[in-house]
C-alpha positions as a Python dict, from the first residue, in 0.01 Angstrom:
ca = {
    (1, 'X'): (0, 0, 0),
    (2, 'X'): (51, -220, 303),
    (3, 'X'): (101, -504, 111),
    (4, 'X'): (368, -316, -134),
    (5, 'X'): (537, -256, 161),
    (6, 'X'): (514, -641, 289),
    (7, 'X'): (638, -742, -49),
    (8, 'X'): (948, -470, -23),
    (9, 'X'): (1049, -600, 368),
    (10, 'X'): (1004, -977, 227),
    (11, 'X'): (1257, -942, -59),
    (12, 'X'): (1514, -717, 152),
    (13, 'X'): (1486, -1046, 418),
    (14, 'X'): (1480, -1291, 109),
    (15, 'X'): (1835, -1119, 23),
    (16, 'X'): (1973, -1039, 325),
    (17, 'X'): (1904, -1393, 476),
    (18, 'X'): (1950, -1598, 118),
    (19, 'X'): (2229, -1416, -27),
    (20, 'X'): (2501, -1520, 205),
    (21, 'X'): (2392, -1879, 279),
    (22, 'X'): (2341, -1921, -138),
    (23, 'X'): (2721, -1741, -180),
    (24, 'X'): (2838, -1959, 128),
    (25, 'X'): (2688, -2249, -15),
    (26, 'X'): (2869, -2172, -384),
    (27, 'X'): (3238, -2148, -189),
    (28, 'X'): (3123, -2491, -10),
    (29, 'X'): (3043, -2640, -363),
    (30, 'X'): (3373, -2514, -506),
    (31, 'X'): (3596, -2655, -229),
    (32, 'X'): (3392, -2975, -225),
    (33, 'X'): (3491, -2994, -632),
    (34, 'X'): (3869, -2922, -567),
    (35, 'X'): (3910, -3190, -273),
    (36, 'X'): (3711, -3431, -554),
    (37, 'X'): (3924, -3321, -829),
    (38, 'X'): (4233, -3392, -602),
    (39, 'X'): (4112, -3734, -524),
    (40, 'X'): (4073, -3845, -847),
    (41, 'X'): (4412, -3672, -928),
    (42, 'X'): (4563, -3935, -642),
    (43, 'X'): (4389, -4244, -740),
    (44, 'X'): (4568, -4148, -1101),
    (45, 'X'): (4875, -4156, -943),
    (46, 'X'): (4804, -4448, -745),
    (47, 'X'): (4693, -4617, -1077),
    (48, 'X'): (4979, -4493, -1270),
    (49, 'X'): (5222, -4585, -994),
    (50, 'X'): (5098, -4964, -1006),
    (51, 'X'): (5084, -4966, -1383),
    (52, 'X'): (5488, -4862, -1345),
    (53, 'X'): (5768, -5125, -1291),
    (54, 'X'): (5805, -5005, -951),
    (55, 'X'): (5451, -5046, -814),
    (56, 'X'): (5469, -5412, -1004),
    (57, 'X'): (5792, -5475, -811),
    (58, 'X'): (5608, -5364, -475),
    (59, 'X'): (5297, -5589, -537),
    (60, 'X'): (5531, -5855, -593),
    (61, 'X'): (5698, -5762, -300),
    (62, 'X'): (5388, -5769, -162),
    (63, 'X'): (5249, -6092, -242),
    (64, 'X'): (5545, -6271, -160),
    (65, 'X'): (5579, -6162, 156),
    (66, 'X'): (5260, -6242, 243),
    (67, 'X'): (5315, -6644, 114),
    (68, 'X'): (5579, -6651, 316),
    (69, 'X'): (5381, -6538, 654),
    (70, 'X'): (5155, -6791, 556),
    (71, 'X'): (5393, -7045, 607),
    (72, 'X'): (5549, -6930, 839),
    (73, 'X'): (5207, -6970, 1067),
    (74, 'X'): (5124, -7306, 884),
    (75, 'X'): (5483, -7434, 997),
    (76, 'X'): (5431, -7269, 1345),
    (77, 'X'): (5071, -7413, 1406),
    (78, 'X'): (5202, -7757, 1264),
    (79, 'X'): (5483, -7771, 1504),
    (80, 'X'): (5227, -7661, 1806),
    (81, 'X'): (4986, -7966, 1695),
    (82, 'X'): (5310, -8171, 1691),
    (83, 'X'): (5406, -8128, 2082),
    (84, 'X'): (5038, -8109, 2187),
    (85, 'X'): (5025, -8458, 2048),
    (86, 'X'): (5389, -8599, 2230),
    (87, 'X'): (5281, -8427, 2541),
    (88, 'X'): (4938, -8606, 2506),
    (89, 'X'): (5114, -8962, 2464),
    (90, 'X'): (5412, -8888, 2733),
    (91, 'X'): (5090, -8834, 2924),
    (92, 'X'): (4900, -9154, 2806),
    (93, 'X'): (5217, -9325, 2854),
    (94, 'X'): (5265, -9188, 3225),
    (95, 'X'): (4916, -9310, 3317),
    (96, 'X'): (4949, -9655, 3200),
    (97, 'X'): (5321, -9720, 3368),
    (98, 'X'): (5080, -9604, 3696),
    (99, 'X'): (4837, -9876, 3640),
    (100, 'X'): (5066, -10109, 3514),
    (101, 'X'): (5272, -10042, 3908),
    (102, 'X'): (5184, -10187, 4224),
    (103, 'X'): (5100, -9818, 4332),
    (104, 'X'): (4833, -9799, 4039),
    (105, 'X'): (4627, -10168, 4084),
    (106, 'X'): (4672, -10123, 4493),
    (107, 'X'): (4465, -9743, 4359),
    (108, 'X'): (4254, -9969, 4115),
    (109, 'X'): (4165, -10180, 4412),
    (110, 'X'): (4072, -9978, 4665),
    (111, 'X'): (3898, -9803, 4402),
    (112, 'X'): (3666, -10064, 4315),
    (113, 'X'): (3634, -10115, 4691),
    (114, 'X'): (3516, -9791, 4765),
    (115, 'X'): (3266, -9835, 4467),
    (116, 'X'): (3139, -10163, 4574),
    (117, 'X'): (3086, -9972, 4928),
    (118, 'X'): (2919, -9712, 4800),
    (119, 'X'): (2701, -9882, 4630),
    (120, 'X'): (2575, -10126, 4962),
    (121, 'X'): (2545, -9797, 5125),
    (122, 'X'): (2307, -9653, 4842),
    (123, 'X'): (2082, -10001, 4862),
    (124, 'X'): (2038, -9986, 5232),
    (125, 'X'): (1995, -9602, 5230),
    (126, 'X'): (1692, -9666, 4946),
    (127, 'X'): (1539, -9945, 5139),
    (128, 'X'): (1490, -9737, 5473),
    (129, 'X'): (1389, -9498, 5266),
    (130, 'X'): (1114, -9700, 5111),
    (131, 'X'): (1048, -9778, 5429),
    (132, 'X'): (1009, -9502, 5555),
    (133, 'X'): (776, -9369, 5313),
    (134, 'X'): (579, -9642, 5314),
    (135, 'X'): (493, -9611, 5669),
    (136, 'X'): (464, -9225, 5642),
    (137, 'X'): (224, -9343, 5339),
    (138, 'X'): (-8, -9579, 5600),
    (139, 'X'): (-13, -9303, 5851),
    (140, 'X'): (-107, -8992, 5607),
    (141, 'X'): (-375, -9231, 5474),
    (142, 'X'): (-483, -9331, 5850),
    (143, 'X'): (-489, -8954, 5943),
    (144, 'X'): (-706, -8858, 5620),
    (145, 'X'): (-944, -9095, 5687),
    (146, 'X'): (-1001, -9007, 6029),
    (147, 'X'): (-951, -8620, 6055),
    (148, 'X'): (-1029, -8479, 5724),
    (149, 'X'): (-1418, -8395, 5717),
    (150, 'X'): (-1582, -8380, 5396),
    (151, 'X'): (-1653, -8041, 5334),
    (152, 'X'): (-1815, -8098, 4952),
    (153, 'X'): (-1494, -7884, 4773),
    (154, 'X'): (-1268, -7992, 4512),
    (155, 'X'): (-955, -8218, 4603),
    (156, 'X'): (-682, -7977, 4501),
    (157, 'X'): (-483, -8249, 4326),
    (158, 'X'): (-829, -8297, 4111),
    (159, 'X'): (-686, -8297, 3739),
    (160, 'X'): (-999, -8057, 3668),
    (161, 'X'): (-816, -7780, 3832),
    (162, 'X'): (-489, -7833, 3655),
    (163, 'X'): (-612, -7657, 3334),
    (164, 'X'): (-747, -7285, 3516),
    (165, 'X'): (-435, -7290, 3731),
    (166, 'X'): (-178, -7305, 3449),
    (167, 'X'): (-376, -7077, 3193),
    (168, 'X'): (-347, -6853, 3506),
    (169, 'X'): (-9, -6893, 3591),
    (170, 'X'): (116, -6864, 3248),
    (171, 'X'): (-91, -6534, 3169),
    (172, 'X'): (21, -6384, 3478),
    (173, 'X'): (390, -6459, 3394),
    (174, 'X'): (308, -6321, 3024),
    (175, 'X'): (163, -5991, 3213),
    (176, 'X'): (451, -5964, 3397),
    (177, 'X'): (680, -5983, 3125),
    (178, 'X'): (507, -5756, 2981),
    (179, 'X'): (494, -5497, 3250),
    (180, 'X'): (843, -5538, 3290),
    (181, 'X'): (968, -5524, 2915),
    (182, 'X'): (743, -5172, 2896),
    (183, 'X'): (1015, -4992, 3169),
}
């Protein structure tokens, strides 16, 4: 009995709960079919419009107008390339009437002065330089070899320790990537 009565309160929820939603679902369907039935009805008339003398004329229309934008920019970007190259050689043309002046090789000269000076104040700036390192050099090594006591470690410039110190740099920056990338 109890389950003749959860059969009878299943199909009353079946069609209280189903019923509308299948009946809302068939008035859905049938407007979906009449807005497709009215879009194929307007791509016939869009088809039947360009098939007509009209729609031929517009395409035309159309097509010319479009050739004739074309060039209308081809002429445009021609003429732009045109003055880009006169302004270009009035520029050229400016530059060498400068050198050619006395303003422009007294420029040129002082110029190449300047350069030469430059230059003599690189070489004796590299030679104290040198010098200076090179006596820095004699001292450092003087100091080592008096202060440092051997204490039976590993130079830290040893080329043994190169290997361990990049594997851990380079995992630690991978870790840390990866840490980050996670947030």
């Amino acid at each position: 009995m109890k389950r003749l009565i959860y059969l009878v309160v299943a199909a009353l929820m079946a069609t209280v709960v189903i019923a509308p939603f299948a009946a809302a679902q068939g008035e859905n369907m049938q407007q979906v079919q009449e807005r497709l039935q009215q879009a194929q009805d307007k791509v016939q008339e869009a088809q039947q419009y360009m098939q007509s003398p009209e729609g031929q004329q517009a395409l035309e229309d159309a097509r010319a107008n479009l050739q004739e934008g074309l060039q209308q920019a081809q002429q445009g970007a021609q003429d732009k390339v045109q003055e880009a190259q006169q302004q270009a050689q009035d520029k050229v043309q400016a530059a060498q009437q400068y050198m050619d002046s006395p303003e422009g090789q007294q420029a040129l000269e002082d110029a190449r002065a300047s350069l030469q000076e430059a230059g003599q104040q690189a070489r004796e700036g590299a030679q104290e330089k040198m010098q200076e390192v090179t006596s820095n050099k004699e001292v450092t090594s003087n100091i080592e070899r008096t202060s440092l006591v051997k204490s039976g470690g590993v130079a830290l410039s040893e080329p043994a320790l190169w290997l361990p110190a990049a594997a851990l740099l380079m995992g630690g920056g991978i870790l840390g990537y990866a840490i980050l990338r996670r947030r």
